[in-house]
N, C-alpha and C positions, 0 to 999 in steps of 0.2 A: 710675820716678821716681828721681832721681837728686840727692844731697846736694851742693851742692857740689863737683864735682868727685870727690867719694866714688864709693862702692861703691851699689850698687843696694841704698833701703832696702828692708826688707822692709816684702810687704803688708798692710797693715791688717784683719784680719777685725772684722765685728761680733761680740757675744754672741750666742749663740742668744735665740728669745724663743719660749719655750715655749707650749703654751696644750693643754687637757683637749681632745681632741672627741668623746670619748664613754666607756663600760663595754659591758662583755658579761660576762654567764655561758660557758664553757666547762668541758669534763672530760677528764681525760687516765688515765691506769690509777693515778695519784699519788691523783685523789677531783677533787673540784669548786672552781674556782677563778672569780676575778673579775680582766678583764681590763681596764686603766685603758690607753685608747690617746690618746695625743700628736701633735702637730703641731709643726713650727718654724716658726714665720710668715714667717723670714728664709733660708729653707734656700737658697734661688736667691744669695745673695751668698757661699755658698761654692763654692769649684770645684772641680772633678770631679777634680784630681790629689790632692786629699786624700781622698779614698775608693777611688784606688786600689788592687791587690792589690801589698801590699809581701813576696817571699820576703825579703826582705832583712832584714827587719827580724822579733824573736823573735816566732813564732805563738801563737797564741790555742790554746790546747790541741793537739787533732791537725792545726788548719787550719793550715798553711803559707804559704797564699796570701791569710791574714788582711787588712783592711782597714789603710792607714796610720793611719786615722783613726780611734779607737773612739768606740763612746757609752756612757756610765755614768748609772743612775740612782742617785740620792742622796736620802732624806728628810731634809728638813732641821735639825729637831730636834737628830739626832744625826750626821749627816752621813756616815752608814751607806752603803754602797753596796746596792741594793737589785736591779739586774739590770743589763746589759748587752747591747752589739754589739758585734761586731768584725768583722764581715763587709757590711757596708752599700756597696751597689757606687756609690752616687751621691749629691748633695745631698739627691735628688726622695725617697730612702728613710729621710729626715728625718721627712717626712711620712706614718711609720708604723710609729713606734716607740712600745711599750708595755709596760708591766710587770705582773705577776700576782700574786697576793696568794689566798692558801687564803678559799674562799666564807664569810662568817661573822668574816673578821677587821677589823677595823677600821683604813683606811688609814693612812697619816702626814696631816697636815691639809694639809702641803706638800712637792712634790718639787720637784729640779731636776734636770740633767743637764752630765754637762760631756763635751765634745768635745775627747777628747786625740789630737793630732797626736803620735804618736811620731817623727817626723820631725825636726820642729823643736822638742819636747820644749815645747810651747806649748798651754794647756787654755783653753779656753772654757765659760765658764762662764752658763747662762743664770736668769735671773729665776725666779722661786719662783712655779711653779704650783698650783693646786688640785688636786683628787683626786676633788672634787664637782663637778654641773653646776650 
């Protein structure tokens, strides 16, 4: 699209729009945890160059070849960041992303997530999901 004679604006992304689709029990040598998994209901209306691997840009701990795009959980209360991605290779790995919380503790009543583009330095912010089914 083009403004007027201008510069090509830039594309429009939607928010994400979060949604619960399920829990599990799991155990790792840490003790026993409860795993809260996620879906984007919109994740098809982002494109696949924002989940590419950027060396270019600072990595995610040892990974170098980190995603452009990361995911962050946030409960919303206190607007805590509560786990992350930064290696998510496509839109479709939207639809399965989750966070873990020690068996026995009580969630945030709501999270969200926001999808930062280190690229174009532009975050995405999706709607306040439950934690319950």
């Amino acid at each position: 699209m083009l403004a007027s004679g201008g510069p090509a604006l830039a594309q429009t992304l939607p928010n994400p729009i979060l949604y619960l689709t399920g829990t599990e029990p799991y155990s790792t040598g840490g003790g026993n945890f409860i795993r809260y998994r996620y879906d984007v209901l919109n994740r098809s209306a982002y494109p696949a160059a924002m989940f590419a691997a950027a060396p270019g840009l600072p990595p995610c701990g040892n990974n170098t070849n980190s995603a452009r795009t990361w995911v962050d959980f946030f409960e919303n209360r206190t607007n805590r960041r509560i786990y992350g991605f930064c290696a998510l290779g496509n839109p479709n790995d939207l639809g399965q992303i989750w966070f873990g919380l020690p068996e026995g503790q009580i969630p945030p009543s709501y999270v969200y997530i926001e999808l930062i583009d280190r690229q174009t330095n532009i975050r995405y912010r999706s709607n306040l999901a439950d934690t319950v089914m």
